[in-house]
C-alpha positions as CSV (number, residue, x, y, z in Angstrom):
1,X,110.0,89.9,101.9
2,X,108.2,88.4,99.0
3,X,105.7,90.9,96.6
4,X,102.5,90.3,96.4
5,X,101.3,89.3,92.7
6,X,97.4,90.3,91.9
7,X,97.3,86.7,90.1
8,X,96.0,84.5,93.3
9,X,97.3,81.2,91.3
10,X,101.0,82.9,91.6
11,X,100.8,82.6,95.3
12,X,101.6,79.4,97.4
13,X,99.1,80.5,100.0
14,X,96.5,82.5,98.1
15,X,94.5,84.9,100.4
16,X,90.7,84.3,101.0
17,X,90.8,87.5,103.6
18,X,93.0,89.6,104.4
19,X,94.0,89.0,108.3
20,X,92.6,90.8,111.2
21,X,95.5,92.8,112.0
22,X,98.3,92.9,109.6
23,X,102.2,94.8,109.9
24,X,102.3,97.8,108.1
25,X,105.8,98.8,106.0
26,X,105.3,102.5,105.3
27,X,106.9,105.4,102.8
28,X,109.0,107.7,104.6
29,X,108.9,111.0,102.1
30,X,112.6,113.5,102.0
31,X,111.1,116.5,101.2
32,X,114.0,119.5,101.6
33,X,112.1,120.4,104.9
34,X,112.6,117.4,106.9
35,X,114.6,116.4,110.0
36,X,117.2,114.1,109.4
37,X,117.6,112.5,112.4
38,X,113.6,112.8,114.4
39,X,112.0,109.9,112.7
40,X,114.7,107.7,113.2
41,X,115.4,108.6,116.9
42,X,111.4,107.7,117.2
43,X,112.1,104.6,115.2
44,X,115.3,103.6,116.9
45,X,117.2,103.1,113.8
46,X,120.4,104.6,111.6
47,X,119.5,107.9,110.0
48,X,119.3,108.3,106.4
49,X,121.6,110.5,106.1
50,X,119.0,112.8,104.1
51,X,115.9,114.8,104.9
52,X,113.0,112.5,106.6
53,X,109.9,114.7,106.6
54,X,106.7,112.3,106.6
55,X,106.0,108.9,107.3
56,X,102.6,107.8,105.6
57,X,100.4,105.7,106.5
58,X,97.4,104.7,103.9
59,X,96.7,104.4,100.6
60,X,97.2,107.7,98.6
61,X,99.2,106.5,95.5
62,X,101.9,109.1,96.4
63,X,103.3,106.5,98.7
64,X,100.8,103.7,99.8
65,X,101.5,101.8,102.5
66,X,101.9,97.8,102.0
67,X,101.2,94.8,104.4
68,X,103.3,92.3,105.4
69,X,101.4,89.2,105.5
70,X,102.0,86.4,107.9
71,X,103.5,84.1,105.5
72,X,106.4,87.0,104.4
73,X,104.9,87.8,101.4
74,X,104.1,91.5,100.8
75,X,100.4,93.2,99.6
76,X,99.9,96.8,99.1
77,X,96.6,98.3,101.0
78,X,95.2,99.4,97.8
79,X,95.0,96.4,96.6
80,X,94.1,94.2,99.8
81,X,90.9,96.9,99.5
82,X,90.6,96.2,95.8
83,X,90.5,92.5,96.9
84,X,88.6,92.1,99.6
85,X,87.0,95.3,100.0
86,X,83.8,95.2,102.5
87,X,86.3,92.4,104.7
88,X,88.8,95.8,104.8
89,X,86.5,98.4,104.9
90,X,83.5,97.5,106.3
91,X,79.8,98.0,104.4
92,X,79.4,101.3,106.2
93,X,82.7,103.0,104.8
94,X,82.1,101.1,101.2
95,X,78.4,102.9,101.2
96,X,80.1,106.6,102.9
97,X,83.4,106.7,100.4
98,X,83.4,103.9,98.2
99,X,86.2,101.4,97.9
100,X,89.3,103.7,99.2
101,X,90.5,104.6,102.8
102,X,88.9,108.1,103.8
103,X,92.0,109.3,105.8
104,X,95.9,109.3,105.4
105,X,97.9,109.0,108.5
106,X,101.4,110.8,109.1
107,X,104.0,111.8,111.0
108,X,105.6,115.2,110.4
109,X,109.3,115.6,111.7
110,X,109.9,119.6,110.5
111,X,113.1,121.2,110.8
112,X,112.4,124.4,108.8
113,X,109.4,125.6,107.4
114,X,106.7,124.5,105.0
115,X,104.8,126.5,102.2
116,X,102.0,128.4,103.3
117,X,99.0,126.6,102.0
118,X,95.0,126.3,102.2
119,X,92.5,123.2,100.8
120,X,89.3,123.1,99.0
121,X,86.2,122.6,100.4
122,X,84.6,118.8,99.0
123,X,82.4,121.1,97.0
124,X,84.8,123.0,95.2
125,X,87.7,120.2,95.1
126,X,84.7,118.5,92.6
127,X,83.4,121.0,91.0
128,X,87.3,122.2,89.7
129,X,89.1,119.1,89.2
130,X,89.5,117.3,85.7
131,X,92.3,115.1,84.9
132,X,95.7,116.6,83.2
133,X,98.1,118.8,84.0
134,X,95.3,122.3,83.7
135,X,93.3,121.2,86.8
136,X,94.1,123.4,89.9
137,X,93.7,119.9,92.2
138,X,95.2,116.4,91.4
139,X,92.3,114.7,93.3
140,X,88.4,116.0,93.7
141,X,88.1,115.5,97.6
142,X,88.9,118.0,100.5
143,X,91.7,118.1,102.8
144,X,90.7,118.9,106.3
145,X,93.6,117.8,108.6
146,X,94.4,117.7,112.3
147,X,97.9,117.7,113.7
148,X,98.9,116.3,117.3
149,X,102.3,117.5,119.0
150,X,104.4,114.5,119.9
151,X,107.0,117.2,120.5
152,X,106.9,121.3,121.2
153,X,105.6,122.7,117.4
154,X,105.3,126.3,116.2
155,X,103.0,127.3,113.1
156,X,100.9,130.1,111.7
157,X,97.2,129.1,111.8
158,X,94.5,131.2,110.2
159,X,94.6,135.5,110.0
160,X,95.4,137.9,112.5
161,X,92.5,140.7,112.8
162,X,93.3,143.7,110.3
163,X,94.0,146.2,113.0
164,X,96.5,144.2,114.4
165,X,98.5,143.2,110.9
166,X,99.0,146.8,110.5
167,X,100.4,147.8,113.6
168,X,102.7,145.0,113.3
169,X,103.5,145.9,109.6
170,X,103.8,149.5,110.9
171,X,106.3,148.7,113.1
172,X,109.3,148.5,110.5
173,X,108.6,151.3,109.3
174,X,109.1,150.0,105.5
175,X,108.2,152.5,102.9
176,X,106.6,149.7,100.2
177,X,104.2,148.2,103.3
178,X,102.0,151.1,102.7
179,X,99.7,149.9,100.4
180,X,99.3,147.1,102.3
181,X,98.9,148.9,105.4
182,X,96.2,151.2,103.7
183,X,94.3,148.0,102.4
184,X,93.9,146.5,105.8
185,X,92.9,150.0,107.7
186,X,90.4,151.1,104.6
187,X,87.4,152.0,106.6
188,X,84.0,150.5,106.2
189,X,85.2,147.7,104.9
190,X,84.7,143.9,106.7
191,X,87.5,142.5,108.5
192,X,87.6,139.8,106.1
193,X,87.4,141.9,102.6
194,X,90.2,143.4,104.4
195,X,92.4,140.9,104.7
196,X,91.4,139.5,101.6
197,X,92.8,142.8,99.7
198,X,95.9,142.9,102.3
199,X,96.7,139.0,101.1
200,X,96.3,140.1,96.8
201,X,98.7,142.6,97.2
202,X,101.2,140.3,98.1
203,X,101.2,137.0,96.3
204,X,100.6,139.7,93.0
205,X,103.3,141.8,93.9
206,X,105.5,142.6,91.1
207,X,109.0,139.9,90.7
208,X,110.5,142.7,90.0
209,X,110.3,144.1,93.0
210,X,109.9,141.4,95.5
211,X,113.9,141.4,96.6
212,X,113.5,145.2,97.0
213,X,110.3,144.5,99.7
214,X,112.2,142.1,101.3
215,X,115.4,143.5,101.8
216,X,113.3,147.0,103.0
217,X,111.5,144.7,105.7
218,X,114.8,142.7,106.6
219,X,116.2,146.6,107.2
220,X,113.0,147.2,109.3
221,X,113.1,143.8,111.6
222,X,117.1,144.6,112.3
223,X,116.0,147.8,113.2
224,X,113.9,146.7,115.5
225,X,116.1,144.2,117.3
226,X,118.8,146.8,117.6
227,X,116.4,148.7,119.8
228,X,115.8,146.0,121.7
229,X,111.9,146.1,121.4
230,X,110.7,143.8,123.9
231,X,107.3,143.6,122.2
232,X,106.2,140.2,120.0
233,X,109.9,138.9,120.2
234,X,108.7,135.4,118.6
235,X,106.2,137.0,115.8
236,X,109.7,138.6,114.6
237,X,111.9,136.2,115.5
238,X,110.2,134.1,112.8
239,X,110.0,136.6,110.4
240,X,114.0,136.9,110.4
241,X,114.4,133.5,110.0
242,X,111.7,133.0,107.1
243,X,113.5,136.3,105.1
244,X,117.0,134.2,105.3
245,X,115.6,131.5,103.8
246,X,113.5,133.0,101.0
247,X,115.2,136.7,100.4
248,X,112.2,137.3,97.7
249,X,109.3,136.1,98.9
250,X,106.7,138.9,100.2
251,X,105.2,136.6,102.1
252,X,107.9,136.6,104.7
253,X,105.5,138.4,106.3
254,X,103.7,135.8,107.0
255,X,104.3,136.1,111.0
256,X,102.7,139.4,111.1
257,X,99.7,138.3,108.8
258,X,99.2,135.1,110.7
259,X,98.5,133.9,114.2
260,X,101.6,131.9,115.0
261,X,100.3,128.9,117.4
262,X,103.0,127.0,119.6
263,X,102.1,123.9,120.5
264,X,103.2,121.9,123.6
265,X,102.7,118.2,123.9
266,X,99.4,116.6,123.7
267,X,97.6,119.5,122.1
268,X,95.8,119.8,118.6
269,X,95.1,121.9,115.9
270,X,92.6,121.3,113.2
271,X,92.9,122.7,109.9
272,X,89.5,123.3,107.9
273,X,89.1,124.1,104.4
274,X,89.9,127.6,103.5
275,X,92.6,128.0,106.5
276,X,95.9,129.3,105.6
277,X,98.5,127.5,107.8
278,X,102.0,126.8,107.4
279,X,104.1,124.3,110.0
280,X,107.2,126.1,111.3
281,X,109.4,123.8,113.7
282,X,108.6,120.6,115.7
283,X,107.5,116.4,115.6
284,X,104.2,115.4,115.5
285,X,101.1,113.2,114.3
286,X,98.8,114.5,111.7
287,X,95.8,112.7,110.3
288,X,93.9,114.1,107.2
289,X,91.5,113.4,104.2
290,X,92.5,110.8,102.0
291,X,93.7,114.2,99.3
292,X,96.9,116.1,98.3
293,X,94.9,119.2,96.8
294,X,97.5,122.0,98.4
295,X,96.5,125.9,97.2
296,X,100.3,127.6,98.2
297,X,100.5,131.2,99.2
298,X,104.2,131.8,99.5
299,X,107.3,130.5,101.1
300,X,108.1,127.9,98.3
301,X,109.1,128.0,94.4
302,X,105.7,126.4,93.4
303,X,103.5,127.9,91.3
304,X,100.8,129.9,93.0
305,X,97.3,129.6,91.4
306,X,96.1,133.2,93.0
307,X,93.1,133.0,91.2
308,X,91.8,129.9,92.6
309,X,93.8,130.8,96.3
310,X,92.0,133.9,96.5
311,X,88.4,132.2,96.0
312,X,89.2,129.6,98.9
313,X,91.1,130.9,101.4
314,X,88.8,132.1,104.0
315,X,90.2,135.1,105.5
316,X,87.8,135.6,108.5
317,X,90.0,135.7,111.9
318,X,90.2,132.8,113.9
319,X,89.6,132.8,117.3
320,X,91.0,129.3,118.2
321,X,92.0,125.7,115.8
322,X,91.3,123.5,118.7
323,X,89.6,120.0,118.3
324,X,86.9,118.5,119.6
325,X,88.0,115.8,122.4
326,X,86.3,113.1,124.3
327,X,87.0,110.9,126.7
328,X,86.5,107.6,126.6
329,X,87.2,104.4,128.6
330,X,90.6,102.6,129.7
331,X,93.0,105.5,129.2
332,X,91.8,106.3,125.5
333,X,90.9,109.9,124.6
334,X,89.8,110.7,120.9
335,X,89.6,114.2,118.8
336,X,86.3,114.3,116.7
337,X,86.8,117.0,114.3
338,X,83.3,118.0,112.6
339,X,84.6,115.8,109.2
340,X,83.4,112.6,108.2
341,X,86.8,111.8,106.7
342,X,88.8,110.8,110.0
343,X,88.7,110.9,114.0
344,X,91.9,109.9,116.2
345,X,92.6,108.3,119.4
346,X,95.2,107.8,121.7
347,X,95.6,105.0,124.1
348,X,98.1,104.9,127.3
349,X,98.8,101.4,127.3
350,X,100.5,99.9,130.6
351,X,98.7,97.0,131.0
352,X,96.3,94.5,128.7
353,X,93.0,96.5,127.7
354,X,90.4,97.0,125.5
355,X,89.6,99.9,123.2
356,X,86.7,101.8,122.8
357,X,84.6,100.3,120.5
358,X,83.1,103.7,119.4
359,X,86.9,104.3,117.2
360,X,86.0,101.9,114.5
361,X,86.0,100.3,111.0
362,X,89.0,100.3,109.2
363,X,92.1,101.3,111.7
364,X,95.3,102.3,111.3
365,X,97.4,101.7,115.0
366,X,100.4,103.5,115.4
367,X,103.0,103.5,118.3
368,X,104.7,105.9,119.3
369,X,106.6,105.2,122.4
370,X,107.7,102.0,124.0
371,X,106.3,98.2,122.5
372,X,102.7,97.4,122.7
373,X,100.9,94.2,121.1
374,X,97.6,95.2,118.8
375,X,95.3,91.8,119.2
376,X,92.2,91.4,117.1
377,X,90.6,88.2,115.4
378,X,92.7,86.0,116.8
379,X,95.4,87.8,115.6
380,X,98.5,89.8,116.9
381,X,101.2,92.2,115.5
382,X,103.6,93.4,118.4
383,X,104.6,97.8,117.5
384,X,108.2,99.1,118.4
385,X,107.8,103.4,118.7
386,X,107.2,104.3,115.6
387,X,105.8,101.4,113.6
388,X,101.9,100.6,112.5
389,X,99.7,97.8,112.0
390,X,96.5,97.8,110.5
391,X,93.3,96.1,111.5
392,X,90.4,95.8,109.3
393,X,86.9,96.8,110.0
394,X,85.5,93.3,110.5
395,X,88.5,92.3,113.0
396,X,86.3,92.8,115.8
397,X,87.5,94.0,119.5
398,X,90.6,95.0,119.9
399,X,93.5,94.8,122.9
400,X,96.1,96.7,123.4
401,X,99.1,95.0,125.7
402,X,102.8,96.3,127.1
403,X,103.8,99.2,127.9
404,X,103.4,102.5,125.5
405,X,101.3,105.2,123.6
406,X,99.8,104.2,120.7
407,X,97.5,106.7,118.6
408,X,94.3,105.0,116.3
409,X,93.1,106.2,113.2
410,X,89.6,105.8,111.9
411,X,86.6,107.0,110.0
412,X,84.9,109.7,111.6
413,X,81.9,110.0,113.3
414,X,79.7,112.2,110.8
415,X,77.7,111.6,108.3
């Protein structure tokens, strides 16, 4: 492949558009926590050898994706948009975000687990961030995100009610977990203010004495199993696992403090500002906000910003993370989660057909199983499992041909 030069007159065939539907190469990122061999068994290729943990799909300047024109040559997406910006992005997205793609596309392939985290609302994202190295946020929009299970997927999604942390925490019995327990039974107190005090204890709890806490729960959880208690067997399961791989972390208790969600194939879970959530085990796709503003609570060597975690996380229970889906025509079915930012849609493709027209502007088309053809403008890209095209907002309709599921991204739905 040839790069792209900004300079038009360096180019043998200078673009005047950007073509309707253009092949995507994407950024595969090796954080510690990826699989090493789930992406490529989706993408039918050699493994790296190495961690694999997210492919992504957009513009973020972490890892932006590029296009691959039809003449071989090579043009990043943020510059295609900086180029030919309402051709790529349509008036209506110009006017809603300005000259950037709203949403970053992913797939996750996690084998172990990731930091426990929360996002900014828009609000706050702009009202802390400032440029250097003192501002809690490296961007200053929000993060909501929405992940799909391409494959089973385990994670801890939003707080447990109060009563039931403690009886869990109870359970092992560990002399240092009384404070905590205290803190979450304090009586006329809100569930949430509960919680809230439960959650400070722990990501301040003295270094000193985090690998004491730790090894005391550890003592309590082996206890536990060697009594064969038949009660929340995959709440503790995870908490073993979680204090072998971070011996001084308090929040190993994450498990008990947190509802753990497992995901079979084809469902969702949407993650709002404020919503602590850590992915545990398991492949799948996850569209977000165009941001990588991440507030950790624990499970990770990062620095913890507690002050600003504890004004963000919301720490209301949760009765459910589910997304909002629709049907629509042809096989097609999209999740509309109440953000702006993003909407999905996936397509069972086993014949020639049209797509809703209602999943629009600027698209990112991803398959994920089989080959399918994406026709728009004139113009087609054929996708192998695992691959992406992108189609721009003025393409117009666009078909979908083979055999295959393919999964669209787009700008939401709300203003």
């Amino acid at each position: 492949m040839t790069a792209w030069t900004a300079d038009p007159s360096a180019n043998e065939h200078a673009l005047t558009a950007v073509p309707a539907v253009t092949a995507m190469r994407n950024s595969i990122r090796d954080y510690d926590w990826g699989s090493t061999s789930a992406l490529a068994l989706l993408q039918s290729r050699t493994p790296s050898g190495g961690p694999e943990a997210e492919l992504w799909m957009g513009t973020h300047p972490s890892a932006p994706s590029v296009l691959v024109l039809p003449n071989g040559q090579e043009l990043p997406l943020p510059e295609a948009i900086e180029r030919f910006g309402e051709q790529v992005l349509g008036r209506d997205v110009l006017e809603r975000f300005g000259a950037r793609l709203p949403y970053l596309f992913k797939i996750l392939a996690i084998a172990r687990p990731l930091s426990v985290q929360v996002h900014p609302t828009a609000e706050r994202a702009r009202q802390m961030y400032t440029p250097g190295p003192d501002s809690p946020y490296v961007d200053e929009f929000h993060k909501p995100e929405m992940l799909y299970a391409l494959e089973p997927i385990e994670a801890l999604y939003g707080f447990r009610p109060p009563a039931q942390v403690a009886m869990l925490l109870s359970r092992l019995r560990a002399p240092r977990l009384q404070p905590l327990i205290e803190a979450l039974e304090t009586p006329g107190q809100e569930e949430d203010a509960r919680l809230r005090a439960g959650l400070e204890l722990l990501v301040t709890w003295p270094v000193e004495d985090r690998a004491a806490l730790v090894a005391e729960v550890a003592a309590g959880s082996s206890r536990l199993t060697a009594e064969g208690s038949p009660d929340y067997p995959e709440v503790f399961g995870w908490l073993d696992r979680l204090i072998g791989l971070h011996p001084a972390d308090p929040l190993v208790l994450a498990p008990l403090l947190f509802d753990l969600v497992r995901m079979v194939p084809g469902q969702t879970v949407f993650v709002d500002a404020g919503v602590p959530h850590a992915y545990l085990s398991g492949l799948g796709v996850e569209i977000m906000a165009g941001s990588d503003n991440v507030l950790r609570c624990g499970l990770t060597s990062k620095e913890i910003n507690v002050g600003e975690l504890l004004d963000v996380v919301d720490t209301h229970p949760l009765a459910s993370g589910d997304s909002n889906l629709t049907a629509l025509a042809d096989e097609e079915v999209a999740w509309r989660p109440p953000v702006a930012d993003f909407q999905l849609s996936r397509v069972a493709v086993n014949a020639e057909r049209g797509t809703d027209a209602s999943v629009s502007g600027p698209q990112i088309v991803l398959c994920t199983k089989g080959s399918v053809t994406v026709t728009a403008g004139g113009v087609s890209v054929s996708l192998e499992s695992g691959h992406s095209a992108f189609v721009t907002a003025t393409a117009g309709p666009i078909t979908l041909s083979g055999e295959g599921e393919v999964f669209r991204a787009a700008p939401g739905l709300v203003r």
